[in-house]
Structure formats: structure tokens, C-alpha cells
C-alpha positions in Angstrom: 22.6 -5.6 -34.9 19.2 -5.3 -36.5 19.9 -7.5 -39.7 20.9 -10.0 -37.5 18.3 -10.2 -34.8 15.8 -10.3 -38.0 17.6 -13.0 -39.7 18.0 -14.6 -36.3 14.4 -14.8 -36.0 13.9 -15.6 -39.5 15.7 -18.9 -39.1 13.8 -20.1 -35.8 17.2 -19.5 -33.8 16.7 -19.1 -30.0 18.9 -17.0 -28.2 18.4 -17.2 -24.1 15.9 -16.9 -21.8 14.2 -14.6 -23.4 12.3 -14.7 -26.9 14.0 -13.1 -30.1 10.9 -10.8 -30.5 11.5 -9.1 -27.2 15.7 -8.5 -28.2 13.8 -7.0 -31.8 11.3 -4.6 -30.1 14.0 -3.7 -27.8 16.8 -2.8 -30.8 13.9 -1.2 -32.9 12.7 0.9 -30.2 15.8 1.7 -28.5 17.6 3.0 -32.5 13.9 4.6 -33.0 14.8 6.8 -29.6 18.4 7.6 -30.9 17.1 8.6 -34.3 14.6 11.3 -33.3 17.0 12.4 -30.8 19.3 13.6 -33.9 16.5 15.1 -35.7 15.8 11.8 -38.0 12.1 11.7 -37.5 11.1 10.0 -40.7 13.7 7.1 -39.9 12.7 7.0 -36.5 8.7 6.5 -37.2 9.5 3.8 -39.1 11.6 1.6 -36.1 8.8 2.8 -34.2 6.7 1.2 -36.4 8.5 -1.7 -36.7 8.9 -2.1 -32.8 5.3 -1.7 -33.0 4.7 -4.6 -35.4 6.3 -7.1 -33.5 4.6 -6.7 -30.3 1.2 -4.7 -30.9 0.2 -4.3 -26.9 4.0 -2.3 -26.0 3.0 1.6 -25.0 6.3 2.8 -25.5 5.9 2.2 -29.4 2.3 3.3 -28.7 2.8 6.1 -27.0 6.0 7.8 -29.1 3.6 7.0 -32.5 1.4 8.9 -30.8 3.1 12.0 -29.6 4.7 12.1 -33.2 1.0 12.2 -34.8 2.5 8.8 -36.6 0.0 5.8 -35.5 -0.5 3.6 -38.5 -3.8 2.8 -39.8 -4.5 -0.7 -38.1 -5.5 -3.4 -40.4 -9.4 -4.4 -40.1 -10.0 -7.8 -38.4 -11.9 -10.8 -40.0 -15.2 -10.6 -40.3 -16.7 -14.2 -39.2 -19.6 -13.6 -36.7 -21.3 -17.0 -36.2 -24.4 -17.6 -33.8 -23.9 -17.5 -30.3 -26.4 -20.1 -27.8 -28.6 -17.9 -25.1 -27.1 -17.9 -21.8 -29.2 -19.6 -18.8 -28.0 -18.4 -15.5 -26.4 -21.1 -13.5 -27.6 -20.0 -10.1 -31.0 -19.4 -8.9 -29.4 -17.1 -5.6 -30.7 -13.6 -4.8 -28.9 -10.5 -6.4 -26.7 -8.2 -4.0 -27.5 -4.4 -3.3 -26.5 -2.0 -1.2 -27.6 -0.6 2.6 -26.0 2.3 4.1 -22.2 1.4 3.8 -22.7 -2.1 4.1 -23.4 -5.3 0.6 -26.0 -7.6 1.5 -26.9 -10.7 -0.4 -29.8 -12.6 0.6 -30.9 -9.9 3.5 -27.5 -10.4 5.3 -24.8 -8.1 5.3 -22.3 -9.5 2.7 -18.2 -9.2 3.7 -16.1 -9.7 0.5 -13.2 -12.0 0.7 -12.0 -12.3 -2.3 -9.0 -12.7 -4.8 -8.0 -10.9 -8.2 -7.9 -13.8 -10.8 -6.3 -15.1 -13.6 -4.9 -18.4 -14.1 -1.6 -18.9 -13.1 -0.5 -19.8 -16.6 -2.6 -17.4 -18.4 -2.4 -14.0 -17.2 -3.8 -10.7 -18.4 -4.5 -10.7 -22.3 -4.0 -14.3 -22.3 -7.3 -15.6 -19.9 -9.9 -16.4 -22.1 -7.6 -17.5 -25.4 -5.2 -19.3 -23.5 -6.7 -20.4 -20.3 -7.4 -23.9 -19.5 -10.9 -25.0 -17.7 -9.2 -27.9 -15.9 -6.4 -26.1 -14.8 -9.5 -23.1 -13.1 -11.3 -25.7 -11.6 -8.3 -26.5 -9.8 -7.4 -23.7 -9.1 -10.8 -22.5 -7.9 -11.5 -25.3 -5.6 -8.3 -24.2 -3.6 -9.8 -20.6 -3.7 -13.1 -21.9 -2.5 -11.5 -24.6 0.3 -9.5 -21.4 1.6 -12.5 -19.8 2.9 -12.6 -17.0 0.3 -15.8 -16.1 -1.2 -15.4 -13.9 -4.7 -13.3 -13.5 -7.4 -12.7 -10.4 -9.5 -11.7 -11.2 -13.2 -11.2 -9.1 -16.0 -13.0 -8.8 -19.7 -10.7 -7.7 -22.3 -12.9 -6.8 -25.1 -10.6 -7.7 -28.6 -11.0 -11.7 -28.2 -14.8 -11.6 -27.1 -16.1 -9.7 -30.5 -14.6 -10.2 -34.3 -14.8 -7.2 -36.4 -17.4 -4.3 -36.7 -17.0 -3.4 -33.0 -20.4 -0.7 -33.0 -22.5 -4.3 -33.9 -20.9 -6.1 -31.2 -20.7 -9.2 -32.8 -19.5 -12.3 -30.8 -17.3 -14.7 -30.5 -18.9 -18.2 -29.2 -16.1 -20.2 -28.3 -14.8 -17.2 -26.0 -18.1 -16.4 -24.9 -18.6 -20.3 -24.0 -15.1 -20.0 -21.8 -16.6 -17.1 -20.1 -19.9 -18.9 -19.6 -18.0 -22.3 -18.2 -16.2 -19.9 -15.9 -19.0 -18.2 -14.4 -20.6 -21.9 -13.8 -17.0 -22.9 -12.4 -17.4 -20.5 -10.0 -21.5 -20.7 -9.3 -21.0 -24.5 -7.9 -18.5 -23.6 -6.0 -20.4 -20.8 -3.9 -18.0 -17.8 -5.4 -19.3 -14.6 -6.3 -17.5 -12.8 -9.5 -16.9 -8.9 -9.7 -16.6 -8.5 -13.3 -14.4 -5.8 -14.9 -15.5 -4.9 -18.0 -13.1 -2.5 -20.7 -9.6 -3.9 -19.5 -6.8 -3.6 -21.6 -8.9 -1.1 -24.2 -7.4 0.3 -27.0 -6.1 4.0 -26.0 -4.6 4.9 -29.4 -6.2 4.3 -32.6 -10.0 4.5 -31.2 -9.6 5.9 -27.3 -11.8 4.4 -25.2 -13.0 8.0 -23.8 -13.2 10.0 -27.2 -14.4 6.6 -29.2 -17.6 5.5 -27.2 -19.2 3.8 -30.1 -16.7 1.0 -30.3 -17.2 0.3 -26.6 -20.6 1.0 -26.0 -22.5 -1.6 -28.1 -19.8 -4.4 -26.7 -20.8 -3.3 -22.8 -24.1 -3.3 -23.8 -24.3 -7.4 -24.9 -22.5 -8.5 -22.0 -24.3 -7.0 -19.4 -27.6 -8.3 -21.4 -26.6 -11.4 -21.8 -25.5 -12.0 -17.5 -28.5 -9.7 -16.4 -29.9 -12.4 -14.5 -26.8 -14.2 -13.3 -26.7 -14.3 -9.5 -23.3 -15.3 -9.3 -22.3 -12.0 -10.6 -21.8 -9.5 -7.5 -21.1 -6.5 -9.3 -19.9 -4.8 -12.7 -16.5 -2.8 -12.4 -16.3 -0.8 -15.2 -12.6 -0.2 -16.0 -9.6 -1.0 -13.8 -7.7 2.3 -13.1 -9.0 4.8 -15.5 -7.6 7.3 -13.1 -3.6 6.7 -13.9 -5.5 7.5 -17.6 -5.3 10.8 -16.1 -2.2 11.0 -14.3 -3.4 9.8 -10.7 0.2 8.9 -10.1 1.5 12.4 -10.7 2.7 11.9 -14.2 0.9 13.3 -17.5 -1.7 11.4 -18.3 -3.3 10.7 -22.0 -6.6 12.2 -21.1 -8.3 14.9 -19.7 -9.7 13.9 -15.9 -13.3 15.8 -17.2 -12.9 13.4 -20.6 -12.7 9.8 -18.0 -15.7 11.1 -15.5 -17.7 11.7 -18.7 -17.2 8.6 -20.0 -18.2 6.4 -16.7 -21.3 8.2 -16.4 -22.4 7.2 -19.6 -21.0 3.6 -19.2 -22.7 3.3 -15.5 -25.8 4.7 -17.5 -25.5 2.0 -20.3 -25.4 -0.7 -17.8 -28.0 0.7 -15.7 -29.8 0.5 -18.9 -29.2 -3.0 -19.8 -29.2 -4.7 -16.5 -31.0 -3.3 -13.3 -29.8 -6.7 -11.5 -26.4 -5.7 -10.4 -23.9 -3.6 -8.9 -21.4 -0.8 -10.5 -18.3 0.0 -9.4 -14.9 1.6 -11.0 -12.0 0.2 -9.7 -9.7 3.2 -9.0 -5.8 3.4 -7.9 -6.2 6.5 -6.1 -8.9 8.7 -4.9 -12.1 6.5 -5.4 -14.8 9.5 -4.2 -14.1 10.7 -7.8 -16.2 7.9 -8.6 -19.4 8.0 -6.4 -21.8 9.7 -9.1 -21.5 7.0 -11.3 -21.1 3.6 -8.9 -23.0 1.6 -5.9 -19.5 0.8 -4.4 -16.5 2.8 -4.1 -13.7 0.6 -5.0 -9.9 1.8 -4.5 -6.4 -0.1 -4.6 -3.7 -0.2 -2.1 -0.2 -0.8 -2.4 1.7 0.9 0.7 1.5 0.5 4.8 -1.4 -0.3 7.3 -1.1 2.7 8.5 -1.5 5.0 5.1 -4.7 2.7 4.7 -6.7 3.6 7.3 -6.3 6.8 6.4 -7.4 6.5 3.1 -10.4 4.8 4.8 -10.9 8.1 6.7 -11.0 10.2 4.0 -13.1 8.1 1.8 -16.0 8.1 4.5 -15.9 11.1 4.8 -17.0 11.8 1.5 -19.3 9.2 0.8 -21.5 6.8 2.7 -21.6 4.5 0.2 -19.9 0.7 0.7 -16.3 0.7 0.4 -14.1 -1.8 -0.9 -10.7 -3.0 -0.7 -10.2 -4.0 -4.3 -7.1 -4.7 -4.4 -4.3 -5.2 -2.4 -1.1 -7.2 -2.7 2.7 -7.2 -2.1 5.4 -9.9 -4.2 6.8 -12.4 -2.7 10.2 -11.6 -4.7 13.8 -12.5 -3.4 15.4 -13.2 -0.1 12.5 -13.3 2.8 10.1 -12.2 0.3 6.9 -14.9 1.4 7.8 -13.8 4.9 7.6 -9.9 4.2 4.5 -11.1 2.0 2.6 -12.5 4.6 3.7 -10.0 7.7 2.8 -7.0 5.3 -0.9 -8.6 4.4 -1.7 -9.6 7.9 -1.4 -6.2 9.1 -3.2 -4.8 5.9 -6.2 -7.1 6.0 -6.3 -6.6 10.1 -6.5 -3.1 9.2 -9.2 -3.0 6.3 -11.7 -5.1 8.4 -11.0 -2.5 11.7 -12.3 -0.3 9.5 -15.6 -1.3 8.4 -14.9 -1.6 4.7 -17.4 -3.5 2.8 -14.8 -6.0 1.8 -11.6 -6.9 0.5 -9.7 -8.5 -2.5 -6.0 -9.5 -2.8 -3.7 -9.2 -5.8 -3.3 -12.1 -6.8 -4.6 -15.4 -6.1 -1.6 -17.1 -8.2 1.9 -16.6 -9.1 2.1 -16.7 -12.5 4.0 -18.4 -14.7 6.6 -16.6 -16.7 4.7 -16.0 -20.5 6.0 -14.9 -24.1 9.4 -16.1 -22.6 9.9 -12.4 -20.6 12.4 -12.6 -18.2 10.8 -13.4 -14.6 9.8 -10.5 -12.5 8.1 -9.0 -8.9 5.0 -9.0 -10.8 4.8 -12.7 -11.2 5.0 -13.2 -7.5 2.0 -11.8 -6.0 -0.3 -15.0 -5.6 -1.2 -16.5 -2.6 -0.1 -20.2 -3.8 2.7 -20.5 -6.2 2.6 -21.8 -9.6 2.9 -25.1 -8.8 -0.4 -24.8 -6.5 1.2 -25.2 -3.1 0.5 -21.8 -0.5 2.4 -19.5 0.6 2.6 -18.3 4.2 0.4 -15.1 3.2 -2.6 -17.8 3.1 -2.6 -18.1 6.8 -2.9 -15.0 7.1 -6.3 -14.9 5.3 -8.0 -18.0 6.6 -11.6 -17.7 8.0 -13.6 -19.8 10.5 
């Protein structure tokens, strides 16, 4: 079955909806599991390898290379750093900070509505490499005519620098997307929470045991958008807790190990830019967080009611702003826009009862099925569908 997905592939043969690659990582992967299980751990590490070759970003590959002590030694990337323009901040707007438990931009209290972006048809790794600047102004100007007033979008690190990652060495064509994205969104009045470290390598140099690869990369962006008024706030990773096992499984790293390491990252943007904002995005208990951040950011994925609890709890602890950072539910199958949109109503209704600082949903956009995976729940979060018309959850959201 192997020799003839390979060949398969090898002669350009499409088979189905989905891509060869994914059947190949799948067989490799799946004859790599059945190997160790008989004892045949040298034949195993090398399906493992193999799956792992195909597609690099998989953590089951990932992780059973890991647990076997069997990672291989990544090849180096190309070295072509090239000069990068300045930056000149497109907005000439006050910064926000922070009073009591409340944001406040330009000495009014500031309510975040917002959306988690990416553009419909380049999701997650694919944003700054693949996305399209006609297709964001688009899709910004319906963000902007809904009423909605900040994006949060995500900097995965790989693309932005080549090579020698301590020198942080840049790559101006993505750095020139970034910069067209932040200007994107400055005409249009929307304020951008950044996340910085998404997607980071956890393997071969962990993000919490490596700082040197990750510290000199922080260190340039938040230089370079110090004075950037359309940026509300740096996040500094999204979900470092599950890193830890916030979900109740086994996590990678030691909690002590991911606390240490955003203290020093909230100090080395302190550092670099006294203009903005910190927060850590967290899935579970965001108080974890309050030494190192201005904001207390936490993500929501169950009832109403759970979440004014969690609101409870969370002022209890600290009297610093809190924010809504993301909450969503998919649109998927029978009555799913209509579950969509009764589920967020009561959510949002609930979130701005309680005096949070803010809130942003997950997603702004379906998203268009990539890499020819199968279609899934987690395409169907947005709030307009990929062909730009909304879904009922938009009512839900509209201001005066």
C-alpha cells in the first residue's frame, strides 16, 4: 500500500478529495504505530520519519519522534537576508492603557468588539505567504461596516525571518504584507491585538527551553511597531497553557518552565516597546497570567452560564481588565447557523453583563478548505461564509 501511494504520487495521480500527501502521512504513520507496537522500533522511526517528511507541521509524527528520543536533525534554512525599509506608523492616534478594570484609548473607556482573523482562504500558517491584500481589504471593510472595532491576528515567526534565528534577520516581502495589513486596518478605524510566537517550534528548539531563537525575533517586531497606534496590545502566545496540560492531558512542559518564559518575554517587550499593551492569550485559567500582562485574556468554548462564572472567579483574583478573547461555536450541519447564532447571542449578552473589558469571536470567516483536507467544524466558525455573505450570528453582534 505504501509503494503504491509513493508511486501514485510520483506520477502526479490524484486520488479524491483529498491530497495524496495526506493518504502518505496517514499509511506511514499509521504502519510506524503498528511497528513499535511489535517491538520494531528502528523500522518504526524511520515511517515516523518519513510521515514526518511529507508534512513537517503533523504533531503525531512530532510528538512519537519525540517520545522515542528520534527527532532528526532539521536541515538549516537559506541564508538570504536582504535590507528591510524602516517602518512609519500609519496612524497618528493615541496609544491604549489601562484604568482599574477598564481599556481606554484616547481618555475614554475603550470596549473591544472584535474578531479573530485570518483570511478566509489563507488560514493559520498560510496568512502572510499566501494571503491576498485585495481579498483583506474586502474582507476588512465588511468587518469595519459591521460595527466591529479590532482584529486579533497571529505572527507565526518561520516565514517573517530566514536563517540564523538569534540575529533575527528579516524577510521584507513578508514584513511588507504585515506592514500593508496594519495600514489596511489603520484607514479603516480597526485596532489590531497582535499575537506574537504562534505556531513555534516545540521540538527541535522548544520555545520555553530555547529562548535565544525567539527572543531576538520578539525583540525586532515590537521595535519596529513601537509607535504604531493602530496596535492595541501585544498577546504573547496563544494558549501556552494546553503546553502544560490545561485541558487535563500531559502536557510537553513543565507549567513552572511556560510562567518563566512569559515573564521574560513580557520583560523583552516591556524592554523594546513602552507604547503598548501585553497580554497572554490563555484557554483556561487566565489569573496564571497577571504577573506578566496589562490584560487578562481567556477563551471560551462552552454555555453562558459556565462563563459568567469564569468571570467571577477571574475578578476575584485580579482587578486587572478582562477580556473575552475568544469565543466561537461552528456553524456545522443541520441547524448549525441557527445554533450558531442563538449560542453567541446569549454568550456576548453575557460577557458585556459582566463588565469584561471586551470581546473577540472566533472567527470572522469560514474558511476555505486548504491542502485539499477533507472539510471540517473547524472551517465553519466565521461570521460570514466563504463566499462573503453573513451568517445569522452577525445580527447577533451588530452595534448602534
Amino acid at each position: 500500500m505504501l509503494l503504491i501511494l509513493d508511486q501514485l504520487q510520483a506520477d502526479g495521480v490524484i486520488c479524491g478529495p483529498e491530497s495524496l500527501d495526506v493518504k502518505r502521512y496517514a499509511a506511514h504513520f499509521s504502519y510506524a504505530v503498528a511497528l513499535e507496537n511489535t517491538g520494531e522500533t528502528d523500522a518504526a522511526i524511520e515511517h515516523y520519519r518519513t510521515a514526518l517528511a511529507i508534512d513537517g507541521r503533523r504533531q503525531e509524527a512530532l510528538n512519537a519522534l519525540a517520545r522515542l528520543g528520534a527527532l532528526p536533525t532539521p536541515t538549516p534554512p537559506t541564508c538570504n537576508p536582504s535590507e528591510l525599509p524602516p517602518y512609519t506608523p500609519f496612524s497618528s492616534g493615541t496609544f491604549a492603557s489601562v484604568d482599574g478594570s477598564q481599556i481606554v484609548l484616547g481618555e475614554k473607556d475603550f470596549f473591544i468588539r472584535g474578531v479573530n482573523y485570518y483570511p478566509r482562504h489563507a488560514p493559520w500558517e498560510h496568512f502572510f505567504t499566501e494571503g491576498n491584500l485585495d481579498e483583506m481589504a474586502k474582507e476588512l471593510d465588511l468587518i469595519a461596516d459591521a460595527g466591529l472595532n479590532t482584529l486579533r491576528v497571529f505572527l507565526w515567526y518561520e516565514p517573517l525571518f530566514t536563517c540564523a534565528p538569534e540575529e533575527a534577520l528579516p524577510v521584507p516581502e513578508i514584513f511588507a504584507k504585515l506592514d500593508k495589513l496594519i495600514a489596511l486596518a489603520s484607514k479603516r478605524n480597526l485596532h489590531l491585538i497582535v499575537t506574537l510566537n504562534d505556531l513555534p517550534d516545540l521540538h527541535f528548539r522548544p520555545l520555553y527551553t530555547d529562548w535565544a531563537r525567539y527572543d531576538a525575533q520578539t525583540a525586532f517586531i515590537v521595535s519596529r511597531y513601537r509607535d504604531e497606534p493602530t496596535i492595541l496590545a501585544w498577546d504573547l502566545r496563544n494558549e501556552a497553557d494546553l503546553d502544560y496540560g490545561a485541558r487535563g492531558d500531559s502536557g510537553r512542559f513543565e507549567r513552572e518552565s511556560v510562567l518563566a518564559w512569559l515573564t521574560h518575554t513580557a520583560e523583552i517587550v516591556r524592554t523594546n516597546d513602552d507604547n503598548h499593551l501585553i497580554t497572554a492569550g490563555w484557554w483556561g485559567d487566565a489569573a496564571e497570567t497577571a504577573a506578566a500582562v496589562d490584560i487578562l485574556s481567556f477563551h471560551h468554548w462552552t454555555d453562558a452560564a459556565e462563563l459568567r462564572s469564569r468571570i467571577d472567579a477571574l475578578r476575584e483574583q485580579s482587578s486587572k481588565p478582562i477580556l473575552l478573547e475568544e469565543v466561537g461555536y461552528p456553524s456545522w450541519g443541520e441547524d448549525g447557523e441557527a445554533f450558531q447564532a442563538e449560542t453567541l447571542k446569549k454568550v456576548i449578552c453575557t460577557a458585556e453583563q459582566s463588565q469584561v473589558a471586551g470581546w473577540l469571536i472566533w472567527t470572522a470567516f469560514d474558511f476555505a478548505p486548504i491542502d485539499s483536507r477533507p472539510d471540517s467544524p473547524e472551517h465553519h466558525f466565521g461570521l460570514w461564509r466563504p463566499d462573503l455573505t453573513p451568517k445569522p450570528a452577525l445580527d447577533t453582534l451588530k452595534t448602534e
